[in-house]
N, C-alpha and C positions, 0 to 999 in steps of 0.2 A: 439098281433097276429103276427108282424114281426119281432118279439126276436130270437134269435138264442137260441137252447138249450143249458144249462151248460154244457153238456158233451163233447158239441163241440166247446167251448173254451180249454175247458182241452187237446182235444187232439190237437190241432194248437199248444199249449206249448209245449207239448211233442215232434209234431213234429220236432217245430224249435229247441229245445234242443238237441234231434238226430241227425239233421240236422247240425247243428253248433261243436259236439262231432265229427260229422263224415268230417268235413271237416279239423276240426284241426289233425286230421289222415292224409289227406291226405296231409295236409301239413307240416306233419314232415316226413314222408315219404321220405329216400332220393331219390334224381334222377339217381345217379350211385354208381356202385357196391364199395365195399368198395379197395383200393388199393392189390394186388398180394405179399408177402410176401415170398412164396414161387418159384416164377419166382429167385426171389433173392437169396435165399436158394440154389438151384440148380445150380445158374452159380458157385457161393461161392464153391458150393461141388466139381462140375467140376474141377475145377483149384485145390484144394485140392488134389485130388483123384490123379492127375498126376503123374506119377514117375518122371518126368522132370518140368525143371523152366517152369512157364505158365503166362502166364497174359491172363484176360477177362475186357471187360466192360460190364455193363445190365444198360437200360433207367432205372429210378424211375420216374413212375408216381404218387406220394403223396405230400404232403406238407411236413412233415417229419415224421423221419427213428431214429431208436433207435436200437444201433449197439452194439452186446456185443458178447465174444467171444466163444457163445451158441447159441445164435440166432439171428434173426433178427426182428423190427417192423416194420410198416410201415403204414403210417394212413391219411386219410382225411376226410374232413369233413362230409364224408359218414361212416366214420367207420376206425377202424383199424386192422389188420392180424397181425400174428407173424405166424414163421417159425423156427423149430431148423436147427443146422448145423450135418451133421452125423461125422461128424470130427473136432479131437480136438483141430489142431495146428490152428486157424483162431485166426488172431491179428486184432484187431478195432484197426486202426490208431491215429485216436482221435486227441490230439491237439499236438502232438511229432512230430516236426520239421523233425527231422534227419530220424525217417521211412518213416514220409509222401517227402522224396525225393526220397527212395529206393520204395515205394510204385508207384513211379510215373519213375520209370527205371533206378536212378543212384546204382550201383553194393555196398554193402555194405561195402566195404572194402576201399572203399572212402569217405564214410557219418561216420563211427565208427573209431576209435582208435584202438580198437581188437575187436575178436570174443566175450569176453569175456562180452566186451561193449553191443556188437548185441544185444545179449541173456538177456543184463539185461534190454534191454531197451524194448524187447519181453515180459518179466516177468511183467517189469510194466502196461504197456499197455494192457496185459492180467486179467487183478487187476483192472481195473480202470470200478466204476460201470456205464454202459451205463445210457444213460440217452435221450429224447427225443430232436432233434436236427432237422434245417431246412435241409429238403432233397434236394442232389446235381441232377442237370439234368441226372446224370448219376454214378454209380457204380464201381469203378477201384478195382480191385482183380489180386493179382500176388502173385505167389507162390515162396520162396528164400530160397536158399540154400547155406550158409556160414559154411564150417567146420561141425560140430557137432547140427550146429543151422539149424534148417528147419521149414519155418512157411508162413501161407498166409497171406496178408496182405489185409488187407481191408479198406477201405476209398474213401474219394472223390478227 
């Protein structure tokens, strides 16, 4: 006489099943938006677009940034964005000594032996497949102009 009906254990399962589907929702659910890729796009373009040498910097707020000389990633643990570049002379710095000095304001006709150097060392760098790397507090883009060679540089 004080049994619970069968129907209404079936649905206490049910519930708790819904119940527990819906919580694992909410806990994969990130808590912030996925990083800006295109904030970075933009300064990149800026200093591009110049007819004159330029340099910028832009914060990165992600963990890491996947730099190629097309576009840009940029990802945390929320997610990740990508951005193209509207322009084609953009060099990822990567792991070359001698630009990431020019990149960081010494004039290249100090860092290189000739122009001819600059430019091969721009061809490489331009070649080299991006890959996912820890992101810098911040973004250094500068635009340089040597002879015949004209390219932005990018890095940290």
């Amino acid at each position: 006489m004080f049994d619970a009906p069968v129907e209404s254990t079936y649905v206490w399962v049910a519930l708790a099943l819904v119940s527990a589907t819906m919580l694992g929702l909410a806990v994969r659910v990130p808590s912030a938006p996925p990083p800006d890729a295109t904030g970075v796009a933009r300064t990149v373009d800026s200093v591009a677009a110049s007819p004159y040498e330029a340099t910028a910097r832009h914060p990165i707020d992600a963990a890491e940034i996947r730099l190629g000389s097309e576009r840009v990633g940029v990802r945390t643990d929320a997610g990740a964005s990508h951005a193209g570049f509207a322009y084609d002379r953009v060099v990822p710095v990567g792991g070359s000594a001698s630009l990431r000095r020019v990149l960081h304001g010494r004039p290249p006709e100090r860092v290189f032996d000739g122009e001819a150097a600059f430019r091969s060392a721009l061809s490489r760098a331009r070649t080299l497949t991006p890959s996912w790397q820890p992101a810098p507090e911040r973004l250094l883009v500068r635009r340089v102009t040597w002879g015949e060679a004209n390219a932005t540089l990018v890095g940290a």
